[in-house]
PDB file of N, CA, C, O and CB in Angstrom:
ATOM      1  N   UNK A   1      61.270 -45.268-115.262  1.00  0.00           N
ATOM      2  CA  UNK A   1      62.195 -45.603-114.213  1.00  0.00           C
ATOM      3  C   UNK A   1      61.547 -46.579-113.246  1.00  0.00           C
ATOM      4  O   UNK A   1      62.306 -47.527-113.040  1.00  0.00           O
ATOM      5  CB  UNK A   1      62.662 -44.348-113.487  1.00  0.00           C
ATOM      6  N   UNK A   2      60.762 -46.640-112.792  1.00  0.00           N
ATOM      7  CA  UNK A   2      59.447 -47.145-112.043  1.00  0.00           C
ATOM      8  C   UNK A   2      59.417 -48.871-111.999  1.00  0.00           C
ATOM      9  O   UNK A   2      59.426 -49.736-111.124  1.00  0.00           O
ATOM     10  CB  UNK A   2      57.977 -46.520-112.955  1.00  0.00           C
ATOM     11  N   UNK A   3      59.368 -48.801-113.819  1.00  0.00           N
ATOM     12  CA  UNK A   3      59.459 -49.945-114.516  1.00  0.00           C
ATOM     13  C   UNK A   3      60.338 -50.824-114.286  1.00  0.00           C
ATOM     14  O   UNK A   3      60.125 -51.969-113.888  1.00  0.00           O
ATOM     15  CB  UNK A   3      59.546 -49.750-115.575  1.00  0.00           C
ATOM     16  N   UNK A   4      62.142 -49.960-114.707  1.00  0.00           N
ATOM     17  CA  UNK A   4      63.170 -50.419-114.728  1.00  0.00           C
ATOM     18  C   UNK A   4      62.829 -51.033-113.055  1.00  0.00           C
ATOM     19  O   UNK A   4      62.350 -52.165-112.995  1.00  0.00           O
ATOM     20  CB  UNK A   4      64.393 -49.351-115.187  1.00  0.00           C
ATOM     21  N   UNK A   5      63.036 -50.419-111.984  1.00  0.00           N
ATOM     22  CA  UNK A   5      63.813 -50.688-111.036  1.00  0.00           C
ATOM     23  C   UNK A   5      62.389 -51.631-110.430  1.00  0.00           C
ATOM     24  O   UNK A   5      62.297 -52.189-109.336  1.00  0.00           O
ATOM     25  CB  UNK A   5      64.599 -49.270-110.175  1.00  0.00           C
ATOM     26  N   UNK A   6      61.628 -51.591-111.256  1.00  0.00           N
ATOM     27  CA  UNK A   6      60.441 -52.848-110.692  1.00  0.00           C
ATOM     28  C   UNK A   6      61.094 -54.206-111.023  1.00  0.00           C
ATOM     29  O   UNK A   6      60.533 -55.247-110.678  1.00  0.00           O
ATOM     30  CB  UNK A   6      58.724 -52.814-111.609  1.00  0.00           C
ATOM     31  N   UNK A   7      62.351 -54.216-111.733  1.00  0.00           N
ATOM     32  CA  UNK A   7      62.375 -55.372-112.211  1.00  0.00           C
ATOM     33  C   UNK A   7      63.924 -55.885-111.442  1.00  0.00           C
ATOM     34  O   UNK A   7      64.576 -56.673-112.128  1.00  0.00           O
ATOM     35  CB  UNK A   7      62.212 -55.309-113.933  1.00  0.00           C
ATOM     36  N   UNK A   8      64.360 -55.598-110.465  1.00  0.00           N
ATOM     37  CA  UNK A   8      65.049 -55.476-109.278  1.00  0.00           C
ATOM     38  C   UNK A   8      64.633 -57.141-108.444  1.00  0.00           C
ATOM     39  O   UNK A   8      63.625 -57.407-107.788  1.00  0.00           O
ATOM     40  CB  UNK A   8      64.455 -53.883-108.415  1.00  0.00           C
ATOM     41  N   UNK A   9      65.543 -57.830-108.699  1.00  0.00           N
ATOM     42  CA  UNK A   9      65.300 -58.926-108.031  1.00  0.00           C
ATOM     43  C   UNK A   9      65.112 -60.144-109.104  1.00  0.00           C
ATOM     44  O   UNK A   9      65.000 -61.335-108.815  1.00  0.00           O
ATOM     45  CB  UNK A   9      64.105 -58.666-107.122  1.00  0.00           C
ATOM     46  N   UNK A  10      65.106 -59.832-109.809  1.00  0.00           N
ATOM     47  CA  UNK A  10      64.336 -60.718-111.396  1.00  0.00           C
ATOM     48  C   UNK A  10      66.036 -61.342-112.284  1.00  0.00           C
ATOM     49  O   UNK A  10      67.192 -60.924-112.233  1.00  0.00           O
ATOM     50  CB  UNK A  10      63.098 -58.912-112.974  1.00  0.00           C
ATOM     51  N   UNK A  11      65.525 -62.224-112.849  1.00  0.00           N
ATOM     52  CA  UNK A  11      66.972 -63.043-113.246  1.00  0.00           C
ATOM     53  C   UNK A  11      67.426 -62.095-114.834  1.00  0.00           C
ATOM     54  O   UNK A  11      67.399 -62.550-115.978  1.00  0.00           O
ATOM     55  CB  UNK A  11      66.571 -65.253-113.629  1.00  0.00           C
ATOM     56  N   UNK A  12      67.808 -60.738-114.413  1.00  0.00           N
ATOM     57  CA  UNK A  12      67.791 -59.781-115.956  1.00  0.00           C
ATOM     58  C   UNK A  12      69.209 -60.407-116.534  1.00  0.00           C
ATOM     59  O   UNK A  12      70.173 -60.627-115.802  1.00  0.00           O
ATOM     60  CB  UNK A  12      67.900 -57.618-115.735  1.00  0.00           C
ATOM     61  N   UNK A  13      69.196 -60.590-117.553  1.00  0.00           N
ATOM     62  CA  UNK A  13      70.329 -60.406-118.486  1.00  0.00           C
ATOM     63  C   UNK A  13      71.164 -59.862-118.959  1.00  0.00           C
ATOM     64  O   UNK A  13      72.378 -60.051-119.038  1.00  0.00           O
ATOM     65  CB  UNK A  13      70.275 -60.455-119.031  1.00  0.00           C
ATOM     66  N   UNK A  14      70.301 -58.922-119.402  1.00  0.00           N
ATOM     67  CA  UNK A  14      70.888 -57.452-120.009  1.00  0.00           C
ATOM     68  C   UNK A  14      69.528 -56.600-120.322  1.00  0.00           C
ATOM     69  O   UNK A  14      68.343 -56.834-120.082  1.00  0.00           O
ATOM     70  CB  UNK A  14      71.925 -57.666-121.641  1.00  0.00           C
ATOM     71  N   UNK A  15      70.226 -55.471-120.986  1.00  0.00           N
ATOM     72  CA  UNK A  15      69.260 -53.959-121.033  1.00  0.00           C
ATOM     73  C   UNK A  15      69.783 -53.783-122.589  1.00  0.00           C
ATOM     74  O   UNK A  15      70.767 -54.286-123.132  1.00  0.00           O
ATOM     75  CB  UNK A  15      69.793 -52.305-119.657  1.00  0.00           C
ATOM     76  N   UNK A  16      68.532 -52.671-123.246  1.00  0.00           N
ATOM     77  CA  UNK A  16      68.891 -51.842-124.259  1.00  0.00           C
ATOM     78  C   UNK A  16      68.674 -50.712-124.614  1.00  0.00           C
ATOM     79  O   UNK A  16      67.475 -50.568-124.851  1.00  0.00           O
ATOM     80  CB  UNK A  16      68.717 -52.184-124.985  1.00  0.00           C
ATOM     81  N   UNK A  17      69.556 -49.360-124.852  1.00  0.00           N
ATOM     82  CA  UNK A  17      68.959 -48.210-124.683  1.00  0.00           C
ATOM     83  C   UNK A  17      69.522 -48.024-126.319  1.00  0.00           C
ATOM     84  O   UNK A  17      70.651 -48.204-126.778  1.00  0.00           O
ATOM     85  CB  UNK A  17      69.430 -47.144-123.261  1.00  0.00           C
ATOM     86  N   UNK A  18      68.067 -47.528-127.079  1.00  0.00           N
ATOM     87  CA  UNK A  18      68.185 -47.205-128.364  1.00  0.00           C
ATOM     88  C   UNK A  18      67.462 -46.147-128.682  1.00  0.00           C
ATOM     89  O   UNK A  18      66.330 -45.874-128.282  1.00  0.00           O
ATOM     90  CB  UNK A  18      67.910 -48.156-129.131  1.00  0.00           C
ATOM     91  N   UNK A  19      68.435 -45.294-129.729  1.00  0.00           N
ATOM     92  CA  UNK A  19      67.825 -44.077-129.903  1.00  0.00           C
ATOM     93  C   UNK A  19      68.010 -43.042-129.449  1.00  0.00           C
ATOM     94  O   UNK A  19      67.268 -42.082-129.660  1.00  0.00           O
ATOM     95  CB  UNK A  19      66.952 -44.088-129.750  1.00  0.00           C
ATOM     96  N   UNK A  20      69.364 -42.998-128.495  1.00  0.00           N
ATOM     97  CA  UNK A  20      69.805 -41.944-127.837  1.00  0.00           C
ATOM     98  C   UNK A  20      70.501 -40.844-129.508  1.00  0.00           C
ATOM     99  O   UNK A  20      70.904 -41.317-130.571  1.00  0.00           O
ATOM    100  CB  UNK A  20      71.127 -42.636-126.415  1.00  0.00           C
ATOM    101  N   UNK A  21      70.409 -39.576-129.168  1.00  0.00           N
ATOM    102  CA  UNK A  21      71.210 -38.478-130.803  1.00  0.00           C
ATOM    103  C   UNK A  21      71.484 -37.193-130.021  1.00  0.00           C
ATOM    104  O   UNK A  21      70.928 -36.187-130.463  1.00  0.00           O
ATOM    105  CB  UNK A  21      69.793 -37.924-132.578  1.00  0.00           C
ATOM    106  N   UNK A  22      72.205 -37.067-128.995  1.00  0.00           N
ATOM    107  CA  UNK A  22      72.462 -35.749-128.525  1.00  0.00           C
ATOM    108  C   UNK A  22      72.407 -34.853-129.222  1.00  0.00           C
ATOM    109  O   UNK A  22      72.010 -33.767-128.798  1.00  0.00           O
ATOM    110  CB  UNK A  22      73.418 -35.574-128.057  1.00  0.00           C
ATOM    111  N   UNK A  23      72.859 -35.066-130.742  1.00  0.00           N
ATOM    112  CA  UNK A  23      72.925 -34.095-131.240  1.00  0.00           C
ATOM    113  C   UNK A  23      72.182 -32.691-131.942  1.00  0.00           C
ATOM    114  O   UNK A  23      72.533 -31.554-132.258  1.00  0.00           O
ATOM    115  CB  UNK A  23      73.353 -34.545-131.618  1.00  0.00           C
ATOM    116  N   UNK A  24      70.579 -33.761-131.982  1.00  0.00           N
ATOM    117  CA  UNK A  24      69.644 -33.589-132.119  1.00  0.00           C
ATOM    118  C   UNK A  24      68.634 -33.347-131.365  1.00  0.00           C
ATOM    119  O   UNK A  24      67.424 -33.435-131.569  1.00  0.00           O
ATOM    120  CB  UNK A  24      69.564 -34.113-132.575  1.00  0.00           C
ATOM    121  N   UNK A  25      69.727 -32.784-129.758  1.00  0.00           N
ATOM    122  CA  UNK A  25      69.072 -32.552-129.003  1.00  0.00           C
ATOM    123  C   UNK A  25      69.355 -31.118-128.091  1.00  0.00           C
ATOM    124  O   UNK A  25      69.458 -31.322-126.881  1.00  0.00           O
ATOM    125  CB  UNK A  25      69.055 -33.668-128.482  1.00  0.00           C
ATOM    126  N   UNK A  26      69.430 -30.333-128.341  1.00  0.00           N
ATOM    127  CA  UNK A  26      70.003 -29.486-128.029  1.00  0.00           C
ATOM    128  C   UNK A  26      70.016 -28.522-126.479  1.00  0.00           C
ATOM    129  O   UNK A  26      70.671 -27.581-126.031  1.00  0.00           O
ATOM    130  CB  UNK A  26      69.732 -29.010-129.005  1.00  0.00           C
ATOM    131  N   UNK A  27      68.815 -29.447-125.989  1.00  0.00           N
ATOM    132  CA  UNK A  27      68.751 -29.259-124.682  1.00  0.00           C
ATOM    133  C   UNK A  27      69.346 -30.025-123.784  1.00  0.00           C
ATOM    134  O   UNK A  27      69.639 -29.711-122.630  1.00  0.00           O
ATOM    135  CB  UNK A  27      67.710 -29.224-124.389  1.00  0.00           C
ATOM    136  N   UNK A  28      69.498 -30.890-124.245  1.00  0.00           N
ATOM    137  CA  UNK A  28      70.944 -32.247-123.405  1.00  0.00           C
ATOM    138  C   UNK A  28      69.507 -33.454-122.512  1.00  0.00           C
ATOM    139  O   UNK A  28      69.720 -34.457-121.830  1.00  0.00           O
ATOM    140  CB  UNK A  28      72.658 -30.910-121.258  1.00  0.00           C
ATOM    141  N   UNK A  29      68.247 -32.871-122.860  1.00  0.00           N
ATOM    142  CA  UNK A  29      67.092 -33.602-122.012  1.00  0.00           C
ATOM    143  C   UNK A  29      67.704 -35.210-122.261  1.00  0.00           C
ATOM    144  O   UNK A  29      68.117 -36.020-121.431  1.00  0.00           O
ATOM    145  CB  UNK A  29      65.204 -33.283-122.739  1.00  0.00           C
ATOM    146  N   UNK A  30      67.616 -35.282-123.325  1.00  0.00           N
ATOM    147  CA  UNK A  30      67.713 -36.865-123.933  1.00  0.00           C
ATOM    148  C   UNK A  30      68.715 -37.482-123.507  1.00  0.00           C
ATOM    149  O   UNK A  30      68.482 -38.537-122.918  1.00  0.00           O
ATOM    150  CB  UNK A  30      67.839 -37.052-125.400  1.00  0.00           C
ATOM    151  N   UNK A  31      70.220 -37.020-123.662  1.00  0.00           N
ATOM    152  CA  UNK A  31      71.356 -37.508-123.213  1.00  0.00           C
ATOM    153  C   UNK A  31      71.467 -38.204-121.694  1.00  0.00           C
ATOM    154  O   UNK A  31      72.126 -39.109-121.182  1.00  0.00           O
ATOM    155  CB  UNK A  31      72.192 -36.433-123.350  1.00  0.00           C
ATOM    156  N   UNK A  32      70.431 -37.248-121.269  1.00  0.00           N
ATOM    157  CA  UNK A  32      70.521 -36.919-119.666  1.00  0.00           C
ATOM    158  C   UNK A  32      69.766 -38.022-119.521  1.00  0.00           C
ATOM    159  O   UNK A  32      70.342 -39.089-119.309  1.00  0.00           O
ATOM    160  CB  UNK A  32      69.923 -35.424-118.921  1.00  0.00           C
ATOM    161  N   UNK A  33      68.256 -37.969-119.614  1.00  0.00           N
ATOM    162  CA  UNK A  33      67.631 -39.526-119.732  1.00  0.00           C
ATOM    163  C   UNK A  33      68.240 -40.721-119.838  1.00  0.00           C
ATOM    164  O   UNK A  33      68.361 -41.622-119.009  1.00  0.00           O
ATOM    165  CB  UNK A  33      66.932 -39.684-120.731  1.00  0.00           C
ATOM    166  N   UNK A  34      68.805 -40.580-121.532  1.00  0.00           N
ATOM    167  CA  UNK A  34      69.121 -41.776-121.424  1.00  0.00           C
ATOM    168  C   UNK A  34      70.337 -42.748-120.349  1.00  0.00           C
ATOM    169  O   UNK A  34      70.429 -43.902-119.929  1.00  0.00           O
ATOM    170  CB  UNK A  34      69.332 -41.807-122.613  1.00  0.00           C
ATOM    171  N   UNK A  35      71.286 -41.186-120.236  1.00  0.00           N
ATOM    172  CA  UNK A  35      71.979 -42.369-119.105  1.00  0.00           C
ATOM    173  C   UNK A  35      71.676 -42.484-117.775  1.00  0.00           C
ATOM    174  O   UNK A  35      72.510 -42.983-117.019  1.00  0.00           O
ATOM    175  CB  UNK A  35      73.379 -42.242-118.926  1.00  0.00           C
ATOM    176  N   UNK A  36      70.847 -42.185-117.454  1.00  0.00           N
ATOM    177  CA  UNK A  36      69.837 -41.900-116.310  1.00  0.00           C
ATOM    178  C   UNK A  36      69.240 -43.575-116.472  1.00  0.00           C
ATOM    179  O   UNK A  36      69.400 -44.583-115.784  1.00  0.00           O
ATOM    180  CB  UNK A  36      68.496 -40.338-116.657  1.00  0.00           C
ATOM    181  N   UNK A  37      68.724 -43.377-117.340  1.00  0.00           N
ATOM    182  CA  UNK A  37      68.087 -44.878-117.695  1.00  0.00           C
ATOM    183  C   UNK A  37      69.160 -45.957-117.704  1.00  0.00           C
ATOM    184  O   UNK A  37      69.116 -46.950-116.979  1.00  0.00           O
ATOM    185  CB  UNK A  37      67.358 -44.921-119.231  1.00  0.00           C
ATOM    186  N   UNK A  38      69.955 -45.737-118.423  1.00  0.00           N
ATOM    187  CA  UNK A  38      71.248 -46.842-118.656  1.00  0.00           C
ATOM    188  C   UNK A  38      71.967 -47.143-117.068  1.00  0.00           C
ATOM    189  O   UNK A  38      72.651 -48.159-116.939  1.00  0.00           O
ATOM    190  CB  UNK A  38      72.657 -46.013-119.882  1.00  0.00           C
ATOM    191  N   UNK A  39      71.866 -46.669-116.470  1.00  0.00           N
ATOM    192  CA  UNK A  39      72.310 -46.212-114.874  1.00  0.00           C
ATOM    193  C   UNK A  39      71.864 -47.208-114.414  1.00  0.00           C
ATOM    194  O   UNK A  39      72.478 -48.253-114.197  1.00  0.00           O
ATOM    195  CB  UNK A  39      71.754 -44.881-114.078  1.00  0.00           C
ATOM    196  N   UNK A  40      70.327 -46.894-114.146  1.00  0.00           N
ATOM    197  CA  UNK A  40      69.225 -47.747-113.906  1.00  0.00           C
ATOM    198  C   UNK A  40      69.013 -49.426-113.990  1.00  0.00           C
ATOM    199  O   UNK A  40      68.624 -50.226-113.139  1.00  0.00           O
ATOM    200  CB  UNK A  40      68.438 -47.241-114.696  1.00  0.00           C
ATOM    201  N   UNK A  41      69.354 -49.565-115.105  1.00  0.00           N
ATOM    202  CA  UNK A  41      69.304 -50.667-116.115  1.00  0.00           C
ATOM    203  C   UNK A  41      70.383 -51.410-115.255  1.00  0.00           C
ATOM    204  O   UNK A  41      70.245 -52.350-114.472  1.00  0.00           O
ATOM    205  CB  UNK A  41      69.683 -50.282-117.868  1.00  0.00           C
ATOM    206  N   UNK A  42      71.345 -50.805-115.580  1.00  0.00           N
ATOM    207  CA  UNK A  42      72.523 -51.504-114.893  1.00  0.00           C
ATOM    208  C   UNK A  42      72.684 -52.051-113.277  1.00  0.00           C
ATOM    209  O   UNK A  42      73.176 -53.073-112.798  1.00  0.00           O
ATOM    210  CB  UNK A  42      73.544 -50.561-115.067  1.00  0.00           C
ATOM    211  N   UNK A  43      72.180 -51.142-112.826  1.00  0.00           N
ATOM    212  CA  UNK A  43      71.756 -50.904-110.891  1.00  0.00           C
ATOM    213  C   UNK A  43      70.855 -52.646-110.939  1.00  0.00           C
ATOM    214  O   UNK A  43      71.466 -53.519-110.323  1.00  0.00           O
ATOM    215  CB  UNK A  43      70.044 -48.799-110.321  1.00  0.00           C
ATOM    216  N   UNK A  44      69.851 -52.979-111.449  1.00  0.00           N
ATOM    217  CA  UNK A  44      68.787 -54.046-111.565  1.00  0.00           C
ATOM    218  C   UNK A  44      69.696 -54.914-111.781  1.00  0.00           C
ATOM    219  O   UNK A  44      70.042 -54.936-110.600  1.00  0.00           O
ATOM    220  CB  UNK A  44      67.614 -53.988-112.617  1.00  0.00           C
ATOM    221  N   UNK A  45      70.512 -55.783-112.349  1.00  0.00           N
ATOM    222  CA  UNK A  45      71.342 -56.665-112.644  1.00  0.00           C
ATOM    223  C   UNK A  45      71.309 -57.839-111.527  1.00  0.00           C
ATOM    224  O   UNK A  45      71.575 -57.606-110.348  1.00  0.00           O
ATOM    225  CB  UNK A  45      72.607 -55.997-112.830  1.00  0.00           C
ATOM    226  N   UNK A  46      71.125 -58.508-111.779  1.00  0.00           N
ATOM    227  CA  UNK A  46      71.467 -59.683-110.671  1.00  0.00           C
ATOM    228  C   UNK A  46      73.281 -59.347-110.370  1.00  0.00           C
ATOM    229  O   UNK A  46      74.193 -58.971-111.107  1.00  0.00           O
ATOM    230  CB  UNK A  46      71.103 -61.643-111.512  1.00  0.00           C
ATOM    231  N   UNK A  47      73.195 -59.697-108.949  1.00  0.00           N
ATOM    232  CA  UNK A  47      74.973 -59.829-108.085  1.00  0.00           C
ATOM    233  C   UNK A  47      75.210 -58.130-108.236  1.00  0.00           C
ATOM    234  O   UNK A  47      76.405 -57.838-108.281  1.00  0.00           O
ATOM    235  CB  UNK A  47      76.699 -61.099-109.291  1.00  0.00           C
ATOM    236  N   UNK A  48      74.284 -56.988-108.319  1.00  0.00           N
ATOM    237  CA  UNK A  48      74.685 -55.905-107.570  1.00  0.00           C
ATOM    238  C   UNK A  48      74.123 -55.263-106.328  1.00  0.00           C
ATOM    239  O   UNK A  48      72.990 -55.431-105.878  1.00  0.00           O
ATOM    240  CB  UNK A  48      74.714 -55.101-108.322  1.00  0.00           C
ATOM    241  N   UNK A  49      75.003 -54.564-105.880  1.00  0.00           N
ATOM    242  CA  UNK A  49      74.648 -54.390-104.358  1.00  0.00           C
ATOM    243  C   UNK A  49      73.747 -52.900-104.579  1.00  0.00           C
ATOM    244  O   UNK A  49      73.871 -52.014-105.424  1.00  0.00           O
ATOM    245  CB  UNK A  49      76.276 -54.252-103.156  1.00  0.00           C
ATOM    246  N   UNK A  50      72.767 -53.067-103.386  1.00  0.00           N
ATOM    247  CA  UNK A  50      72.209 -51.775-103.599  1.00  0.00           C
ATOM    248  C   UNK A  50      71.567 -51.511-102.261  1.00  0.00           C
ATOM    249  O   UNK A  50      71.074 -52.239-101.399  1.00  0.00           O
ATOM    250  CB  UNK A  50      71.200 -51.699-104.841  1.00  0.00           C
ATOM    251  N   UNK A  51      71.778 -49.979-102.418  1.00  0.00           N
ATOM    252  CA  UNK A  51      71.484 -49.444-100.701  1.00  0.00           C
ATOM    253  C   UNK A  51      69.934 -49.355-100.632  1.00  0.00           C
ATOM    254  O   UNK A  51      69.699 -49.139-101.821  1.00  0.00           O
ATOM    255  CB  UNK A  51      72.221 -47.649-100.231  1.00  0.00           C
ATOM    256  N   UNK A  52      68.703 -49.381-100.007  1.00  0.00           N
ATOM    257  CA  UNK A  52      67.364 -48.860-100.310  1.00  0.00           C
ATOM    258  C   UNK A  52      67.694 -48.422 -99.082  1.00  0.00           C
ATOM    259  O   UNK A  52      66.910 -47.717 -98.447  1.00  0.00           O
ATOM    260  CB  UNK A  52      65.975 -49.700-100.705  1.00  0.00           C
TER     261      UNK A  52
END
C-alpha cells in the first residue's frame, strides 16, 4: 500500500490487479486485499481529488 500511494502525484496510467480467486480463499483475506489494493490504485490516478 505504501508503494501504491507513493506513487500519488506521478503521471499513472493505469493499474493491474492479478490473481485475485476468492474462491480459493476461504477466509475472504485475499478478496479483501485485493480490492483494498484496487481502491488504492485507483485513488493515485492523475485528476483525482484526495483529502490528506
Amino acid at each position: 500500500m505504501e508503494l501504491v500511494r507513493g506513487a500519488a502525484g506521478l503521471n499513472i496510467v493505469g493499474g493491474d490487479l492479478v490473481e485475485v480467486s476468492p474462491p480459493y480463499d476461504p477466509s475472504g483475506n485475499t478478496a479483501l486485499m485485493g480490492a483494498t489494493l484496487l481502491y488504492e490504485m485507483l485513488c493515485v490516478l492523475p485528476g483525482v481529488k484526495h483529502s490528506e
